[in-house]
N, C-alpha and C positions, 0 to 999 in steps of 0.2 A: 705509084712507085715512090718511096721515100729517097730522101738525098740523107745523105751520110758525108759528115764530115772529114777529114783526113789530115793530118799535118805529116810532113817530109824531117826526116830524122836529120838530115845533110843540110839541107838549105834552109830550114824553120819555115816552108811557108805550109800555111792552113790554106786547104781548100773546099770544095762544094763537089759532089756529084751525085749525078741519079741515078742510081741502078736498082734493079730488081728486089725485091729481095731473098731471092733464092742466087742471085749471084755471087760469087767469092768477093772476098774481100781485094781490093784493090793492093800489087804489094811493089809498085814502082814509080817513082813521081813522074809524072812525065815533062817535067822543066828539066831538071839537073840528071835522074836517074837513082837519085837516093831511095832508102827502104819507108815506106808508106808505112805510118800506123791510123787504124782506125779508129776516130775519139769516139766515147759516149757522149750520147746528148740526154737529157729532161724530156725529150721526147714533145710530141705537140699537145697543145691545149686543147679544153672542150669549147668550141663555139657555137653559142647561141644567136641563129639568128632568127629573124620575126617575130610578131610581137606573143605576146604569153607569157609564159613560166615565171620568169622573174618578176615582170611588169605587173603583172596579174595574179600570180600567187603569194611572191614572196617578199614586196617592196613594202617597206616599211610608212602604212597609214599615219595620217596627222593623230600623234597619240594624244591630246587631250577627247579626240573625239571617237577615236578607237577605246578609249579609257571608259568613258560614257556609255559605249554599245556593250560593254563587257559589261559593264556593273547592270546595266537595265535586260542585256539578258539574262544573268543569272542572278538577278532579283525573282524574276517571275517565269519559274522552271515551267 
């Protein structure tokens, strides 16, 4: 379940909650009573965790020696 953000129209305070996401949107602060709007967010990132993909595929080799392997393989196809 994602948290969704909220700031209060009355009082300016931004909050946090979890809710579902087939639940309505929340439309009352519950400090002061003022009208709820719900912010957009950037939404979450992609994480990678353990080792591969980046470590192993895509990390950039010591290029004077990756330079070398490239020229000696495609010298002798």
């Amino acid at each position: 379940m994602p948290n969704y953000a909220y700031t209060c129209r009355q009082c300016g305070k931004d909050s946090l909650f979890f809710q579902k996401i087939t639940d309505e949107p929340l439309r009352v602060c519950p400090d002061c009573g003022g009208e709820l709007v719900r912010l957009l967010s950037g939404g979450a990132a992609v994480i990678y965790k353990g080792s591969g993909f980046y470590v192993n595929d895509y990390k950039k080799k010591d290029t004077q020696a990756a330079a070398g392997e490239k020229v000696a393989v495609n010298a002798n196809p």
